[in-house]
BAPALO-869461 format. One record per residue (C-alpha): residue in three letters; x, y, z. Coordinates in Angstrom, 3 decimals, padded with zeros to 6 digits. Each point is the difference from the previous one (the first is absolute). Example, Ala and Ser with C-alpha at 12.3 -4.5 7.8 and 13.67 -1.06 7.14 Angstrom:
<recs>
REC  code         x         y         z
REC   ala   012.300  -004.500   007.800
REC   ser   001.370   003.440  -000.660
</recs>
This chain:
<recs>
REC  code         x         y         z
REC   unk   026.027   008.258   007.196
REC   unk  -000.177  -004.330  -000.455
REC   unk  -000.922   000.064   003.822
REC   unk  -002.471   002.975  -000.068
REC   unk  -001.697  -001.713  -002.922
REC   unk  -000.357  -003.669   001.894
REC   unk  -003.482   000.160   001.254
REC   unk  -001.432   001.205  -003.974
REC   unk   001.727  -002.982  -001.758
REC   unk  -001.933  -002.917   001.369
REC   unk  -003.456   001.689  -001.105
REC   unk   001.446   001.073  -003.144
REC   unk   001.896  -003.921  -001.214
REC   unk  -003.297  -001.421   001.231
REC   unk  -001.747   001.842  -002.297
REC   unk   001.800  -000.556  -002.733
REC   unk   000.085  -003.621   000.736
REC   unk  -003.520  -000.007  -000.168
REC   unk  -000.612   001.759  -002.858
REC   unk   002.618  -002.154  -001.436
REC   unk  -001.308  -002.794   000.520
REC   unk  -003.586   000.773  -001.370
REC   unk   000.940   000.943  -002.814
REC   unk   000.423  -001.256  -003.579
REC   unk   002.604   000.047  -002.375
REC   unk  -000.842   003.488  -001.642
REC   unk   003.751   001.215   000.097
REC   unk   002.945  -000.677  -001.966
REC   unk   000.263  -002.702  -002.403
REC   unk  -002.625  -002.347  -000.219
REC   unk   001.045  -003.454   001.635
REC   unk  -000.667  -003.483  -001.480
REC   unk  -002.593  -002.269   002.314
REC   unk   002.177  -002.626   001.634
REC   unk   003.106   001.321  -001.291
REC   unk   002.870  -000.157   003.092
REC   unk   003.155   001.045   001.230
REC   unk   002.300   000.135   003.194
REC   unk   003.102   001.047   001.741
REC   unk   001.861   000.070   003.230
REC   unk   001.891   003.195   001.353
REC   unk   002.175   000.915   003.216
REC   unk  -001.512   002.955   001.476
REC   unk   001.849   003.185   002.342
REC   unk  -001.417   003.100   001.432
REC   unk  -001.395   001.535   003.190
REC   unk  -002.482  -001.039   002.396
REC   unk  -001.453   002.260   002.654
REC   unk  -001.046  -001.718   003.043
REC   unk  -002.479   000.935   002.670
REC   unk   002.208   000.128   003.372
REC   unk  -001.652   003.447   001.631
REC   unk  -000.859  -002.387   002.945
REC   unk   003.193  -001.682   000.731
REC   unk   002.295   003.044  -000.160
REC   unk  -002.113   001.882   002.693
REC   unk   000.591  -003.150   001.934
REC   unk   003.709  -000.179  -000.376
REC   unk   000.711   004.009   000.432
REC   unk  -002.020  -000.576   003.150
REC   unk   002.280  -002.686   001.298
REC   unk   003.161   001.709  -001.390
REC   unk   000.556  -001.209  -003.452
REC   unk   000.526   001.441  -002.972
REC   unk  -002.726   000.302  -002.466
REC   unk   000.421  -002.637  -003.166
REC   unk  -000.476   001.284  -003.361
REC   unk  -003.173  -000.776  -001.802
REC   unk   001.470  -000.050  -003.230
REC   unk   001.379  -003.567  -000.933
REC   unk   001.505  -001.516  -002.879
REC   unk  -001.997  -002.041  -002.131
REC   unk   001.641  -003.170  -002.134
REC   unk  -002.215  -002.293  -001.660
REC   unk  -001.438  -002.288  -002.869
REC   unk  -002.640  -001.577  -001.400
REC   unk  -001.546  -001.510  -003.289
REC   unk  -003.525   000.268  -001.946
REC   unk  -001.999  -001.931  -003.020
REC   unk  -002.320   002.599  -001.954
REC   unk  -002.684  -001.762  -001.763
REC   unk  -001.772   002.387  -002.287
REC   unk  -000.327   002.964   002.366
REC   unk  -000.178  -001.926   003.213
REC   unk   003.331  -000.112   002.173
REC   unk   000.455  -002.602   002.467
REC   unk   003.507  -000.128   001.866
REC   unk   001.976  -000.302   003.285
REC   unk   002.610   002.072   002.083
REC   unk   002.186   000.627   003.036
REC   unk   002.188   002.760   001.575
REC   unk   002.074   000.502   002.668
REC   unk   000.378   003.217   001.978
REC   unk   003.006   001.284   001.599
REC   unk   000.322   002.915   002.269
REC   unk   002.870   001.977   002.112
REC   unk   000.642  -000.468   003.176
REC   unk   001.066   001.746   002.928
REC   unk   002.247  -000.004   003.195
REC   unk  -001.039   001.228   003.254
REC   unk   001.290  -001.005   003.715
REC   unk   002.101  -002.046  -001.161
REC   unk  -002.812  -002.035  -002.634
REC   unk  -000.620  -000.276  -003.122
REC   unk  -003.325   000.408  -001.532
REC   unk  -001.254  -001.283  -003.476
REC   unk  -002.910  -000.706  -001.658
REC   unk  -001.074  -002.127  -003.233
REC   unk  -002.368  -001.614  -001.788
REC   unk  -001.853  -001.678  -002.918
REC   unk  -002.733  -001.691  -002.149
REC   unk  -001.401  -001.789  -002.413
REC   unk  -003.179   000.001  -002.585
REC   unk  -002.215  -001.820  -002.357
REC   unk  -001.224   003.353  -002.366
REC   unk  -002.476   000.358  -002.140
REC   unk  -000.160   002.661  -003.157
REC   unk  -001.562   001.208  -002.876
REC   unk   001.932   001.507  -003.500
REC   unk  -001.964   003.127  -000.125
REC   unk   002.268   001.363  -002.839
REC   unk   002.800  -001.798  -002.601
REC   unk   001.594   001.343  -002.658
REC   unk   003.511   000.821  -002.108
REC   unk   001.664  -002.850   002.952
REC   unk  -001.454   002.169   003.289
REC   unk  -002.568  -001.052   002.172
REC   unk  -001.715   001.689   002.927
REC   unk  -001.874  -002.498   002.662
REC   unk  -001.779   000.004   003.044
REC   unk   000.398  -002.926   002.367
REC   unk  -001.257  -000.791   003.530
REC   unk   001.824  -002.566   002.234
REC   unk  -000.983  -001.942   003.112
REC   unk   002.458  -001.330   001.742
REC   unk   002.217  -000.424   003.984
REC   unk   003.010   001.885   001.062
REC   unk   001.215   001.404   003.429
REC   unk   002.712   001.438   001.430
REC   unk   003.122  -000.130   002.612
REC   unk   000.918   002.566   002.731
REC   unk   003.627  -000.975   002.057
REC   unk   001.970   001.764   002.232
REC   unk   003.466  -002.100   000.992
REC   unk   002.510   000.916   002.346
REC   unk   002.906   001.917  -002.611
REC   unk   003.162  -001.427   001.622
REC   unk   002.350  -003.588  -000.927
REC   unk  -000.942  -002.593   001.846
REC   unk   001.618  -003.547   000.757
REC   unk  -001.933  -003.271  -000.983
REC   unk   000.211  -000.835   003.966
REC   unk  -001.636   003.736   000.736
REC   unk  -002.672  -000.846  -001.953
REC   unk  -000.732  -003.538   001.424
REC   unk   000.266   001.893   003.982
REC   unk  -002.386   002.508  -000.854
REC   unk  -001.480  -000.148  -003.408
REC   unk  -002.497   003.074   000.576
REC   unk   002.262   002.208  -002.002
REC   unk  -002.640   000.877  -002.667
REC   unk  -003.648  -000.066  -000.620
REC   unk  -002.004  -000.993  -003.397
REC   unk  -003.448   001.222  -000.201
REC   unk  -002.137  -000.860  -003.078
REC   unk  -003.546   000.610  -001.366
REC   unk  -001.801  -000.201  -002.947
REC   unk  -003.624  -001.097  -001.596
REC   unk  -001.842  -000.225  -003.353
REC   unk   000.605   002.739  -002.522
REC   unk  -001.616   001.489  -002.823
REC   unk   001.916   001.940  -003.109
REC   unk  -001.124   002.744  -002.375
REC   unk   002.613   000.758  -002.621
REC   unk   000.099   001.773  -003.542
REC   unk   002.548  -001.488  -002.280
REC   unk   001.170   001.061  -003.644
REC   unk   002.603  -002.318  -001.823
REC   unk   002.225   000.588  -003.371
REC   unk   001.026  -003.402  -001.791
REC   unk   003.320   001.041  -001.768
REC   unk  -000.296  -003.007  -003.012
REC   unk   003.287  -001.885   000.066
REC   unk  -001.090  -002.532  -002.348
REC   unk  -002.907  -002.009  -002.072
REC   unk  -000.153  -004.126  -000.701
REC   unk  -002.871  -000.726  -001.969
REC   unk  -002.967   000.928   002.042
REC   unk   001.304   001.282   003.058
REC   unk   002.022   003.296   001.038
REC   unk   001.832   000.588   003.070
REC   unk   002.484   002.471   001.375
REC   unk   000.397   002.378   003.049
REC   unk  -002.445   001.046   002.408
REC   unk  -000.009   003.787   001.690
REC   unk  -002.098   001.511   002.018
REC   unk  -001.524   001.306   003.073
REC   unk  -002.412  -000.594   002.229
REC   unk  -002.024   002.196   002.856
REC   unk  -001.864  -001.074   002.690
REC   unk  -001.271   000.094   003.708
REC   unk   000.214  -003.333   002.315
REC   unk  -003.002  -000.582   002.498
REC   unk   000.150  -001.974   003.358
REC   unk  -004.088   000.096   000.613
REC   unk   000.559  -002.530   002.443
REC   unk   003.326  -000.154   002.223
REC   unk   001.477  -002.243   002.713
REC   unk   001.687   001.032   003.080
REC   unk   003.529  -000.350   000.809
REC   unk   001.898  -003.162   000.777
REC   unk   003.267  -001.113   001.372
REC   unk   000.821  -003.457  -001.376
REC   unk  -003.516  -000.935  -000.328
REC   unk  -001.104   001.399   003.340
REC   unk  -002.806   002.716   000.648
REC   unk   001.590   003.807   000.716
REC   unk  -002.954   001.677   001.326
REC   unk   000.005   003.754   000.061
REC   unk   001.754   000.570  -002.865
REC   unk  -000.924   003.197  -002.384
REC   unk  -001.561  -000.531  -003.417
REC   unk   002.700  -000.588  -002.791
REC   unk   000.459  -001.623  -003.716
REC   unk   000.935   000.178  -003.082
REC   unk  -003.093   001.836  -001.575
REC   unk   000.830   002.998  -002.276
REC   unk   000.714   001.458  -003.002
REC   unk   003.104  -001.754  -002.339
REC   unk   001.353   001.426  -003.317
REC   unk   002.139  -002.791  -001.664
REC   unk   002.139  -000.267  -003.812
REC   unk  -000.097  -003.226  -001.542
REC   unk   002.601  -001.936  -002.568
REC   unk  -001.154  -003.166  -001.055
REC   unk   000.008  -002.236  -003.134
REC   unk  -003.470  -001.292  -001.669
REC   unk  -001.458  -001.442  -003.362
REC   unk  -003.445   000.087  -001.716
REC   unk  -001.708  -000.998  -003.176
REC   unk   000.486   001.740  -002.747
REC   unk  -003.160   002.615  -001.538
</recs>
């Protein structure tokens, strides 16, 4: 079902982002004009990659298939000023890897953003947001001989493994929602622990082709790190006081 549902979820975050982000504050409590608050959170979940290309290219040559599926461990931080959101983040993704004749294959990835959002509803400690983020990220295919090997081996012939990388400017759509559980008050100020979770697609609208160590790999299929994520957060974060 989450990879049948892929190609709908750009159109529909982008549409709530938009709508989002046009709109006033005509949900939830009303918020004070220049009134602030922030937080910081670690961030795990899923990320779905697109890799279609690459694994027809390595079960032509023999390889097995790598799993489009990758782990997704992150962070970031944001300042809300009245409804506005501004804030930052970065992930990394890790995938599974394979063996075949006698290699292993793995593959990996990650990025980073500076988002934008807008509160579209706050009340009773919960929020609901949507933010849009611009930012880079790219990923890394290897496949390395699976066998020990002396330090002298690897001087003689150190062709034992190959690191291929790409990656390009990105674009995020995400849906958030957030619960601050109030751990405590000093005089105008109340803080406590951030939950939540956050939705959204990745897009690479422009990407680069592969490289070994900086050098041009022509002919290499289409690949990145564009598609749909689904991520909890736990975080800590304070604001002013209604």
């Amino acid at each position: 079902m989450w990879k049948k549902a892929t190609n709908s979820i750009p159109i529909m975050i982008a549409a709530m982002v938009m709508v989002g982000l046009s709109t006033g504050p005509t949900y939830g409590e009303e918020v004070k004009s220049g009134s602030s608050e922030g937080g910081g959170y670690f961030m795990v979940g899923s990320s779905v990659i697109d890799l279609k290309a690459l694994n027809s290219k390595l079960e032509e040559k023999g390889y097995p298939s790598l799993s489009d599926n990758l782990l997704s461990l992150g962070g970031g931080g944001y300042g809300i000023i009245g409804r506005v959101m501004i804030g930052g983040e970065g992930h990394g993704l890790i995938g599974k890897g394979g063996t075949e004749k006698g290699y292993k294959t793995s593959v990996g990835g990650g990025y980073g953003f500076f988002n934008l959002g807008y509160v579209v509803y706050s009340r009773n400690n919960l929020k609901v947001y949507p933010l849009i983020g611009l930012g880079v990220g790219g990923m890394t295919f290897t496949i390395v001989e699976e066998r020990s090997l002396s330090f002298d081996e690897i001087l003689d012939d150190p062709k034992r493994g190959v690191w291929l990388s790409t990656g390009g400017f990105l674009l995020n759509l995400a849906l958030g929602t957030e619960y601050l559980l109030k751990l405590g008050e000093v005089e105008k100020e109340e803080g406590g622990l951030i939950l939540g979770a956050r939705i959204g697609y990745v897009l690479a609208p422009f990407k680069d082709g592969w490289k070994m160590d900086e050098i041009g790999v022509s002919g290499g299929p289409e690949a990145s790190v564009a598609g749909p994520y689904l991520r909890l957060m736990i975080g800590g974060g304070g604001r002013e006081k209604k």
